[in-house]
C-alpha positions in Angstrom: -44.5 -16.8 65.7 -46.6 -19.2 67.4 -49.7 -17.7 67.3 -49.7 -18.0 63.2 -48.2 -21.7 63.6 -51.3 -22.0 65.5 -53.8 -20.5 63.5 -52.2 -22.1 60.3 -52.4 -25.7 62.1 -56.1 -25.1 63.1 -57.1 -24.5 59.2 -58.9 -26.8 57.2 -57.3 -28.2 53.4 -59.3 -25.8 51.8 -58.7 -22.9 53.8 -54.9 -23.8 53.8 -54.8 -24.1 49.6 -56.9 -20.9 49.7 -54.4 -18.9 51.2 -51.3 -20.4 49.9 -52.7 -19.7 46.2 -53.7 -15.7 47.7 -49.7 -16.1 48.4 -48.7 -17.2 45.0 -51.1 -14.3 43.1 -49.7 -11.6 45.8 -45.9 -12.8 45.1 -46.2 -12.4 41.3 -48.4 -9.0 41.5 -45.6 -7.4 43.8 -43.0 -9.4 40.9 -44.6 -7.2 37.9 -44.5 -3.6 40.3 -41.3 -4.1 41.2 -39.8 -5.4 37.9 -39.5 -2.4 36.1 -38.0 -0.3 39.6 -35.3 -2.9 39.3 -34.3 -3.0 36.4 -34.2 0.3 35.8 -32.5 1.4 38.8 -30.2 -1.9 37.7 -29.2 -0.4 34.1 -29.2 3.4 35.9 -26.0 2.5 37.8 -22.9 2.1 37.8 -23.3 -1.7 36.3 -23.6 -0.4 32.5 -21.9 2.8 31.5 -23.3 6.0 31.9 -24.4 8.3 29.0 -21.5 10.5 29.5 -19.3 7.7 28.9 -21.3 6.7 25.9 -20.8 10.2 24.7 -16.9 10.2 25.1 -17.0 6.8 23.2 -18.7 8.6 20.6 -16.4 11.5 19.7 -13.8 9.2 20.2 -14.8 6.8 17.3 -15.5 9.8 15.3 -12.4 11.3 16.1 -11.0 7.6 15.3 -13.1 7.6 11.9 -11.5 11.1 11.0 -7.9 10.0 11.1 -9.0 6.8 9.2 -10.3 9.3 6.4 -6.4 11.0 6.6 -4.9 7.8 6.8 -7.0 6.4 3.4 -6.4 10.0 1.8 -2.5 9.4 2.2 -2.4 5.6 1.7 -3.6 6.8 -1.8 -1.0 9.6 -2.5 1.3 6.9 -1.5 -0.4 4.2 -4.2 -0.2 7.2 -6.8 3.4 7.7 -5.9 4.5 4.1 -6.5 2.8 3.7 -9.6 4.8 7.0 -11.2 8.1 5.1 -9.2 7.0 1.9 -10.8 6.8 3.5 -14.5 9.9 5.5 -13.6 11.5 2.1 -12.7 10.5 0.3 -15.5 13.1 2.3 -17.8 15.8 0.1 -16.0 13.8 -2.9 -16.3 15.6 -3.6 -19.8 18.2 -6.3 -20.1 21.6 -5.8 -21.0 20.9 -7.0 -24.7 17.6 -5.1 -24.9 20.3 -2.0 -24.9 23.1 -3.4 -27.1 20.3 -4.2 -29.6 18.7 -0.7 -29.4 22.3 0.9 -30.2 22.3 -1.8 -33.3 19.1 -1.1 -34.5 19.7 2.9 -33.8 23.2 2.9 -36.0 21.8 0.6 -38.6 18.9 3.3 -39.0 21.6 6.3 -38.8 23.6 4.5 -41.6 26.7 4.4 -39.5 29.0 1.3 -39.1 29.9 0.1 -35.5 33.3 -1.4 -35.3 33.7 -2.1 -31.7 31.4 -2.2 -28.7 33.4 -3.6 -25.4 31.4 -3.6 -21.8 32.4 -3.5 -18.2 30.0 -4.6 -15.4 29.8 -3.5 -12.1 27.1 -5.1 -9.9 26.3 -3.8 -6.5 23.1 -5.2 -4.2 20.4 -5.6 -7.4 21.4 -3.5 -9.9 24.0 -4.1 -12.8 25.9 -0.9 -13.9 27.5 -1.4 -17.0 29.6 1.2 -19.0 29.7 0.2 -22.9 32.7 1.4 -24.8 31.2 1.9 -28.9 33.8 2.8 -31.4 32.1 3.9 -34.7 32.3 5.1 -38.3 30.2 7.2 -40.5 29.4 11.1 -41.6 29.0 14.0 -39.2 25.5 14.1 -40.0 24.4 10.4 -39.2 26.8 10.4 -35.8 25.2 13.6 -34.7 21.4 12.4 -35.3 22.8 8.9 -33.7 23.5 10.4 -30.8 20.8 12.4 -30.6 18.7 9.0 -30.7 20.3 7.7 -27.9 19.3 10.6 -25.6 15.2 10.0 -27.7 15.2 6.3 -26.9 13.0 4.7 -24.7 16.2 2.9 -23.2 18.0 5.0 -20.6 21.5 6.2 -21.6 24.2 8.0 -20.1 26.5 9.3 -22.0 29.4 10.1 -20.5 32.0 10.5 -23.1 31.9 11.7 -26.9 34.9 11.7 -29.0 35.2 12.5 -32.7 38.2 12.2 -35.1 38.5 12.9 -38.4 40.3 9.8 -40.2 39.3 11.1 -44.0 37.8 14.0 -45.1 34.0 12.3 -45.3 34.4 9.9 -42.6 34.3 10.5 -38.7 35.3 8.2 -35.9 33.0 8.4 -32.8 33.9 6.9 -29.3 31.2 7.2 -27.2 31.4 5.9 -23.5 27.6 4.8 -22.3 26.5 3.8 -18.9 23.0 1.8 -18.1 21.4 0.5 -15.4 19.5 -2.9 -15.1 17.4 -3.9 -12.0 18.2 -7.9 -11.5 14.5 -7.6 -9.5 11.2 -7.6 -10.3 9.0 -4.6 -9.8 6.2 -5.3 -7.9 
């Protein structure tokens, strides 16, 4: 070490700036060899993941992107199976005087008089259950296509009970027990 302390102190300015700037060129020549060692060597390891593991990532997303594909396939049976629900469900959508004017307008087309209608309610969670009592008058002929409206209309009925007397020899009497139901909530 002190023979080159030495020599270097025994150098002229020019001779000294000569070999520093041969120092400077040598330093950045041996930077651009050994760059591209480095860094590949650097992304070779262990430091960045390793094609097998970019491999398992790979048939993991496509396995991943496959069940997706099931999942959207389903989610739409599903979508197609609340829409019939929803149509299904919108035959209880009616309102209690939706129904007592359907059975009005029904006998009125049926020529047959209604004397009586009397309701009960029963209400449980969202849905109203009501059982109408209707005590009416008219020919066998107009009660029988009455009732067959009922079963026809786009209101759901339930009829539970059907009683006929004879009062005179043209006129029937018809008791007719009915059940509906009404959702109180709105489909969505």
């Amino acid at each position: 070490m002190d023979k080159i302390e030495f020599f270097l102190e025994n150098l002229n300015l020019r001779e000294k700036l000569l070999i520093t700037i041969i120092i400077i060129l040598f330093a950045i020549f041996l930077a651009f060899k050994i760059e591209p060692l480095f860094v590949n060597s650097f992304f070779n390891h262990n430091i960045f993941i390793h094609n097998i593991d970019i491999k398992k990532e790979q048939a993991a997303n496509e396995n991943l992107e496959q069940k997706i594909q099931i999942s959207n396939q389903k989610l739409q049976q599903i979508q197609n199976k609340t829409l019939v629900y929803e149509q299904y469900l919108s035959l209880f959508q009616k309102k209690y005087d939706q129904y007592l004017k359907n059975i009005k307008t029904l006998a009125l087309n049926n020529k047959i008089e209604i004397k009586k209608i009397s309701q009960t309610k029963i209400q449980k969670n969202n849905i109203d259950h009501y059982k109408i009592f209707i005590k009416t008058y008219g020919n066998f002929n107009a009660l029988l296509s009455f009732i067959k409206d009922l079963e026809n209309s786009n209101c759901y009925y339930q009829i539970n009970i059907i009683e006929m007397q004879n009062l005179t020899s043209l006129k029937l009497e018809l008791n007719l027990e009915i059940s509906i139901i009404y959702l109180n909530k709105e489909i969505k």
